[in-house]
C-alpha positions in Angstrom: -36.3 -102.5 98.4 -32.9 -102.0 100.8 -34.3 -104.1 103.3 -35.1 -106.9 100.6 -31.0 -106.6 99.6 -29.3 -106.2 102.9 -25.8 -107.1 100.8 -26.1 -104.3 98.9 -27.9 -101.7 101.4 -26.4 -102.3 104.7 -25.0 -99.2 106.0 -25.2 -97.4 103.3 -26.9 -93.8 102.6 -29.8 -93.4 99.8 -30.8 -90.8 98.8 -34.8 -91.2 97.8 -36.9 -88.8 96.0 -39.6 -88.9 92.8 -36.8 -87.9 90.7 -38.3 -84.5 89.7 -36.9 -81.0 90.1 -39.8 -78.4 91.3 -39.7 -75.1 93.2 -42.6 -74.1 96.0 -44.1 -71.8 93.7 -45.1 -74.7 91.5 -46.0 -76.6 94.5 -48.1 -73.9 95.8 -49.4 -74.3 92.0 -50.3 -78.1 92.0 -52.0 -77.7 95.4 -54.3 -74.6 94.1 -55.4 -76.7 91.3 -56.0 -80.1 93.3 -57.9 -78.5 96.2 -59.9 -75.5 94.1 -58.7 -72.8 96.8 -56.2 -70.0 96.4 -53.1 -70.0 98.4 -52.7 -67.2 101.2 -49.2 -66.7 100.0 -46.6 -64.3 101.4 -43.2 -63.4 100.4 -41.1 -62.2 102.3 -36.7 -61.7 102.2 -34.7 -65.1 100.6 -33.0 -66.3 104.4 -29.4 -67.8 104.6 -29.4 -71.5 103.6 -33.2 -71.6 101.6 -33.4 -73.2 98.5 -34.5 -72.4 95.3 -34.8 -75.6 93.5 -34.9 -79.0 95.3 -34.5 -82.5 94.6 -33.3 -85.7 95.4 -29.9 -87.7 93.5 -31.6 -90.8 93.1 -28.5 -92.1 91.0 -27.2 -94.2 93.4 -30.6 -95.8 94.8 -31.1 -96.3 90.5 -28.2 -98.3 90.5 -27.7 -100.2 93.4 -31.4 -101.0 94.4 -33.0 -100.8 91.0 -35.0 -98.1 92.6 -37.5 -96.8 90.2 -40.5 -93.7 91.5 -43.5 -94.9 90.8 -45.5 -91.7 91.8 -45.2 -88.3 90.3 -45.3 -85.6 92.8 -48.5 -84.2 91.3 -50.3 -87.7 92.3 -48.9 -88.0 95.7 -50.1 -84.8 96.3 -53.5 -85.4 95.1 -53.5 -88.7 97.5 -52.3 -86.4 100.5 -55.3 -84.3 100.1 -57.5 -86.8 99.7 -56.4 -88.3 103.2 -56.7 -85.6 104.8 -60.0 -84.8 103.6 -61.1 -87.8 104.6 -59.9 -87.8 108.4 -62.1 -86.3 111.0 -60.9 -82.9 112.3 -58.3 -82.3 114.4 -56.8 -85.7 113.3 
């Protein structure tokens, strides 16, 4: 899409996300469900400089580019597992 508008994108900075707002523990959530396993989860002290909510401005990539997320984090996720399911072990 930046590459296909070189007027508009060259040298700037774009910030590109799915456009949704999720925290690990719901991460940690949607991967229990899609792979039928329990997470070994451990909690330990919040450090300097972690984050409790993340997610990317796509405002500007909206405007400019016409950017538009196609995949919900949810279904990226379920491809991810599926991939690596499907690749021998060790990679």
């Amino acid at each position: 899409m930046a590459a296909a508008q070189p007027e508009v994108s060259s040298g700037q900075i774009f910030n590109i996300g799915g456009g949704e707002q999720v925290d690990v523990n719901q991460v940690l959530e949607m991967l229990q469900e899609i792979t039928g396993s329990p997470a070994r989860i451990q909690y330990g002290p919040q450090r300097p400089g972690d984050q409790r909510r993340t997610a990317a401005d796509i405002t500007k990539a909206r405007e400019q580019l016409g950017y538009d997320p196609q995949t919900r984090l949810v279904d990226g996720l379920r491809a991810e597992v599926a991939w690596l399911r499907s690749e021998p072990a060790g990679g």
